[in-house]
C-alpha positions as CSV (number, residue, x, y, z in Angstrom):
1,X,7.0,27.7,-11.8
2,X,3.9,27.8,-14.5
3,X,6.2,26.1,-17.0
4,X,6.5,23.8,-13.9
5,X,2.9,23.0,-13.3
6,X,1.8,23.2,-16.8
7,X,4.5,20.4,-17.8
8,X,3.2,18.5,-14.8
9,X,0.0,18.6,-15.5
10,X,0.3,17.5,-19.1
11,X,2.3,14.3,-18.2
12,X,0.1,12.9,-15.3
13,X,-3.3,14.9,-15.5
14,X,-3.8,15.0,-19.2
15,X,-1.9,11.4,-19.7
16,X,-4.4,9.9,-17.4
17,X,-7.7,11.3,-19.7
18,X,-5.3,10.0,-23.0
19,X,-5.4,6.4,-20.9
20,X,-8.6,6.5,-20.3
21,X,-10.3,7.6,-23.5
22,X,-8.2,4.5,-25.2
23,X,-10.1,2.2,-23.0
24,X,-13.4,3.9,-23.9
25,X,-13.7,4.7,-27.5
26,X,-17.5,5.5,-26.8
27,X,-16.8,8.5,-24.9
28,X,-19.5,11.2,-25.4
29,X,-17.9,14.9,-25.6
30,X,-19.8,17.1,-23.7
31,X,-22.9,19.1,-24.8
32,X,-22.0,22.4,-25.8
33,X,-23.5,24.3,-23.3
34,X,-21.0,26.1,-21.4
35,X,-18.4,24.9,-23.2
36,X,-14.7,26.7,-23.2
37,X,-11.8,25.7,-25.2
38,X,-9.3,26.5,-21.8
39,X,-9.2,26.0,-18.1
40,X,-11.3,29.0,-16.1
41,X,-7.7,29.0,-14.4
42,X,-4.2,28.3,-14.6
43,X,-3.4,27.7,-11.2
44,X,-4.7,24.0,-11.0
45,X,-5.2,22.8,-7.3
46,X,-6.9,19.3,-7.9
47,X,-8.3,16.6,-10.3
48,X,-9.9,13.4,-10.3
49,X,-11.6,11.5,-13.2
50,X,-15.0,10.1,-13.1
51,X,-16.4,6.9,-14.1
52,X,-17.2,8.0,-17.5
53,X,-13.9,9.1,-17.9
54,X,-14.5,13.2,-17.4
55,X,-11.6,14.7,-15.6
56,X,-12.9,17.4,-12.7
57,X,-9.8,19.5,-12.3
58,X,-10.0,22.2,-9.9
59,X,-8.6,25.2,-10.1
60,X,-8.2,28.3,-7.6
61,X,-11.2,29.7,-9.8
62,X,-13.9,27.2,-10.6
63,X,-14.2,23.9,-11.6
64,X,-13.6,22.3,-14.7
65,X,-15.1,19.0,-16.8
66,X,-12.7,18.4,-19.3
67,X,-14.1,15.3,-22.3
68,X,-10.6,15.4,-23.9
69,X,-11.4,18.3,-26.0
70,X,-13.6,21.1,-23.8
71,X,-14.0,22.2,-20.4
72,X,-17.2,22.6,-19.0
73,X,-16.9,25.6,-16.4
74,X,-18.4,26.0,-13.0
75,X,-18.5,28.9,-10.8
76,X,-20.1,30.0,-7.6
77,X,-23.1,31.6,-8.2
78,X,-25.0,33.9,-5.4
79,X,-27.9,32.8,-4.4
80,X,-28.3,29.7,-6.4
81,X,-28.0,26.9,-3.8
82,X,-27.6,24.1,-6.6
83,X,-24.2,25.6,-7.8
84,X,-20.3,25.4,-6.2
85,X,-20.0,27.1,-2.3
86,X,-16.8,28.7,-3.5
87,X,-14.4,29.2,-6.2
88,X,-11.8,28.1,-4.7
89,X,-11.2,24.6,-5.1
90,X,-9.1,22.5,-2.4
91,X,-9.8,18.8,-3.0
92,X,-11.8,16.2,-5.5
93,X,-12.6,13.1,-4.5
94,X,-14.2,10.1,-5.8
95,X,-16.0,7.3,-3.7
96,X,-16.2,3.8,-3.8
97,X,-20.1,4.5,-5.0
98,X,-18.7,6.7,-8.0
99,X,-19.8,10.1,-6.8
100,X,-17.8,13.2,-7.5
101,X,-16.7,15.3,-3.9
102,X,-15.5,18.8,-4.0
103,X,-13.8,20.5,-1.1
104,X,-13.3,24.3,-1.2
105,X,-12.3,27.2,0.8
106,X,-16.0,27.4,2.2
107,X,-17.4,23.8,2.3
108,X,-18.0,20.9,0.7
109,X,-20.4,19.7,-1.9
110,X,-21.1,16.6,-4.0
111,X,-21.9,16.4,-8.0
112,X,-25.9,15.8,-7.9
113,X,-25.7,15.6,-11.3
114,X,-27.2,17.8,-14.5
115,X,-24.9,20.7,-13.8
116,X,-25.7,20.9,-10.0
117,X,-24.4,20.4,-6.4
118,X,-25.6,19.2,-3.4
119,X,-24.1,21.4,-0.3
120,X,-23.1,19.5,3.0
121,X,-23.7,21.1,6.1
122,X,-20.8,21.8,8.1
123,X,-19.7,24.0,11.3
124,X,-18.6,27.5,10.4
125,X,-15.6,26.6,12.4
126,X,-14.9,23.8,10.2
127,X,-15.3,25.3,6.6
128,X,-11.9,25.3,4.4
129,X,-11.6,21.5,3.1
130,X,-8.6,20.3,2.4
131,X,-9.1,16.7,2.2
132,X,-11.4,14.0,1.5
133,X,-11.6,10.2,2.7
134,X,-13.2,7.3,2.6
135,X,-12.6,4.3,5.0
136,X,-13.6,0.6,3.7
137,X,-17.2,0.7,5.3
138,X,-17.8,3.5,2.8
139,X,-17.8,6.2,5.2
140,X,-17.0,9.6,4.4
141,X,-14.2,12.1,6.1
142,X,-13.5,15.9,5.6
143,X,-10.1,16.8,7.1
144,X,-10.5,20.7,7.8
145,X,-8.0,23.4,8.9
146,X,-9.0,22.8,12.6
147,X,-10.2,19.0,12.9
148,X,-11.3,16.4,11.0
149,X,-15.2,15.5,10.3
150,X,-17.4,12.9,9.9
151,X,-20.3,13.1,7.5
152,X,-23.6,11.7,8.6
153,X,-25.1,10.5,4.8
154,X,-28.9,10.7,6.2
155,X,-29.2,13.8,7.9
156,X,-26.8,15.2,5.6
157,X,-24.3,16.7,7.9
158,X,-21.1,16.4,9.9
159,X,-19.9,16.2,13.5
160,X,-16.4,17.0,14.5
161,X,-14.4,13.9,15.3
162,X,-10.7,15.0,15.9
163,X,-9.1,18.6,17.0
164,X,-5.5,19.6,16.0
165,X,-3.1,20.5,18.3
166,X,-2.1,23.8,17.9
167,X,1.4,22.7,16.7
168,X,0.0,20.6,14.0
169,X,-2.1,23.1,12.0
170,X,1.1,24.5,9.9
171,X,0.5,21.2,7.9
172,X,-1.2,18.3,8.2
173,X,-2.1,15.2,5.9
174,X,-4.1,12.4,6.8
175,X,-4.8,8.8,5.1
176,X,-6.7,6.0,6.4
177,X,-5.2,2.4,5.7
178,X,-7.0,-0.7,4.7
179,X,-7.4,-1.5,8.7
180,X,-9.3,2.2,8.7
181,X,-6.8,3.4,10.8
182,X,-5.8,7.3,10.6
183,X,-2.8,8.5,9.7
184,X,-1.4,12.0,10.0
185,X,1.7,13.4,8.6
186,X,2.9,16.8,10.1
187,X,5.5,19.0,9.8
188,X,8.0,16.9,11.6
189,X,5.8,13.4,12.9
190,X,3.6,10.8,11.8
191,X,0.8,9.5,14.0
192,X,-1.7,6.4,13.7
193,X,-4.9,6.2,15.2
194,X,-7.4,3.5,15.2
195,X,-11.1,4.4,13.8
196,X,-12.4,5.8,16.9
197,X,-8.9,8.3,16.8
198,X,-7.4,6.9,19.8
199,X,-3.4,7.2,19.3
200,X,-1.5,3.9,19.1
201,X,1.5,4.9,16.8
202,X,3.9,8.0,16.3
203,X,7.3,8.4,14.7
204,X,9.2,11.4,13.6
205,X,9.9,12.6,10.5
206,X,13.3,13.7,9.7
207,X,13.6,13.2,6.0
208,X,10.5,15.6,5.2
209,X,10.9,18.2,8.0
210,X,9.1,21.6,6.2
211,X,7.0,18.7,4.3
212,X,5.4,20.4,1.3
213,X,3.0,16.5,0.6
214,X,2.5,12.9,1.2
215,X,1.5,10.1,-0.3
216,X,0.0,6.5,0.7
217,X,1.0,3.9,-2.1
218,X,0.6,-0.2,-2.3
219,X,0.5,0.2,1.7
220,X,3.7,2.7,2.5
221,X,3.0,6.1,3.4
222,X,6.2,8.5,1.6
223,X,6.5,12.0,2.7
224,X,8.9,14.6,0.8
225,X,9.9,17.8,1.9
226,X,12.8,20.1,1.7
227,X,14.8,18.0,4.0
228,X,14.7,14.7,2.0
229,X,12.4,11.5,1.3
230,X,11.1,9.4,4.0
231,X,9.2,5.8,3.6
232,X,6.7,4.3,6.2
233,X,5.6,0.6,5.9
234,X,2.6,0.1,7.4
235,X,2.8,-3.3,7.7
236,X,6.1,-3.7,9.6
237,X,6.1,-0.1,10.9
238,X,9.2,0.5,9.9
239,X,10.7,4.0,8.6
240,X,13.6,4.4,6.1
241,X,14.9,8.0,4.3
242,X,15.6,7.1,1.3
243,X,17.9,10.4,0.4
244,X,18.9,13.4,3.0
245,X,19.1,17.1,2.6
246,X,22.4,17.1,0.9
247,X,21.7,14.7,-1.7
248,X,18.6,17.1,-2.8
249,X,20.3,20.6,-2.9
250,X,22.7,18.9,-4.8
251,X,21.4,17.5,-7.2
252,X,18.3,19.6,-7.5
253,X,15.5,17.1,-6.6
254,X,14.2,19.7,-3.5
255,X,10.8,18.8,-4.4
256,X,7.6,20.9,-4.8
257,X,5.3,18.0,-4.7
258,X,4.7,14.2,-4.5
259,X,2.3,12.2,-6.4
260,X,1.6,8.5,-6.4
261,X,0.9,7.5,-9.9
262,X,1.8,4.5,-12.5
263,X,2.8,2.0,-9.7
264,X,5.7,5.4,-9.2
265,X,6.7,8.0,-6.9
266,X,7.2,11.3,-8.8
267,X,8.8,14.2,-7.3
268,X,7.9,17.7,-8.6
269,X,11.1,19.7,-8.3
270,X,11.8,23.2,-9.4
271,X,13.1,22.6,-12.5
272,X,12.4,18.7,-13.3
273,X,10.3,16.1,-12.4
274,X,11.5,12.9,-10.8
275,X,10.4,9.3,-10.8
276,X,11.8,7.3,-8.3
277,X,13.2,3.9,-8.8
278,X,13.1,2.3,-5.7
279,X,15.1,-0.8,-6.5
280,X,17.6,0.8,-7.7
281,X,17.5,3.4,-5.5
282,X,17.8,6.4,-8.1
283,X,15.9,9.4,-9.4
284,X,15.7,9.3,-12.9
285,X,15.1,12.7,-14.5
286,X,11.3,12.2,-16.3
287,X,12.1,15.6,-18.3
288,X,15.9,14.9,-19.8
């Protein structure tokens, strides 16, 4: 599974900073302070590159700023309220004003610049932060293990918007569309809810049942799991599996993850990684 992730990583996360960079031959390495020629960790949980064309990647023991050559390495430090809340890193976000979020395991913070972090409050109840979002008024949404927040940008702090149902806290993944509507995708349903969370929408989903991710791309939400693929237009509403259970044992493409990326859907299988043609209707094997 490494092998897996490393190979994964290398083809989107490291492809993306080789993209970039070619755009921007005036990209200034890093200064050496704190420099490191590796990752603090192997087990990379997030990334997200910058407008200077840093990557942040995550990892399940610090953060990392990677200038296509070094890391940069931050940790949690005790007692130094300017560094990371925890280790642990869950999400990384950027925001239509170009500042860098960070969810972890015990809050969330933003990039404040010169090597330090501003902390959000947030209720102890609400602390592990899995997601980030951002609606087209420039508004800013933590989803938690328990609820979803909204963050308040002049006090500096949140207030719970949304509570999960207790059958919806296995796994849960929300997106808001260009309408800032919410959508979650559960274990086995996807609701919509308009901006104040009132429920107006809710399918089930078949094709992802167990679903390990989802992803919202050019206005469809697609949700894998080990039970298939399933499409949602959000435009027309309309839901469509795209292959079943059988199809997937089969031929190996149980995936692992999902990732939107190069106008593609790419399934992280065991063994492979997938792109999906969707004209065509096939997997094609990105790894043969």
């Amino acid at each position: 599974m490494k092998k897996l992730v490393q190979t994964y990583i290398y083809i989107i996360l490291l492809g993306v900073c080789a993209s970039c960079t070619s755009h921007n031959n005036r990209l200034v390495r890093l200064s050496a302070t704190n420099l490191f020629p590796t990752l603090s960790s192997e087990d990379v949980t997030a990334f997200v590159m910058d407008e200077n064309g840093y990557m942040w990647i995550g990892t399940s023991n610090g953060l990392n700023l990677f200038d296509g050559k070094n890391y940069r390495q931050y940790m949690y430090m005790p007692g130094d309220s300017s560094s990371l809340m925890d280790n642990y890193i869950n999400f990384l976000f950027k925001d239509q004003r170009k500042r860098i979020w960070i969810g972890t395991n015990s809050g969330v913070c933003q990039y404040a610049g010169a090597d330090r972090f501003k902390t959000v409050a947030i209720p102890q109840e609400y602390r592990k932060i899995n997601q980030i979002l951002e609606n087209s008024e420039k508004e800013i949404f933590f989803v938690t293990e328990t609820g979803v927040l909204s963050y308040n940008e002049q006090k500096n702090k949140c207030e719970g918007i949304f509570t999960y149902s207790s059958s919806s806290r296995t796994r849960s993944i929300f997106f808001i569309d260009n309408e800032n509507r919410f959508w979650q995708v559960t274990t086995d349903s996807i609701y919509c809810y308009t901006d104040s969370l009132n429920k107006i929408f809710s399918c089930s989903n078949p094709a992802a049942k167990n679903v390990v991710n989802a992803v919202m791309d050019n206005n469809c939400i697609w949700s894998a799991g080990g039970n298939g693929l399933l499409k949602l237009d959000l435009a027309t509403l309309k839901t469509t599996v795209i292959q079943d259970s059988a199809y997937f044992n089969q031929a190996d493409i149980v995936p692992r993850n999902i990732i939107a990326y190069n106008h593609k859907i790419w399934l992280i299988a065991k063994k492979n990684i997938y792109s999906y043609n969707e004209s065509t209707n096939e997997f094609l094997n990105e790894k043969k």
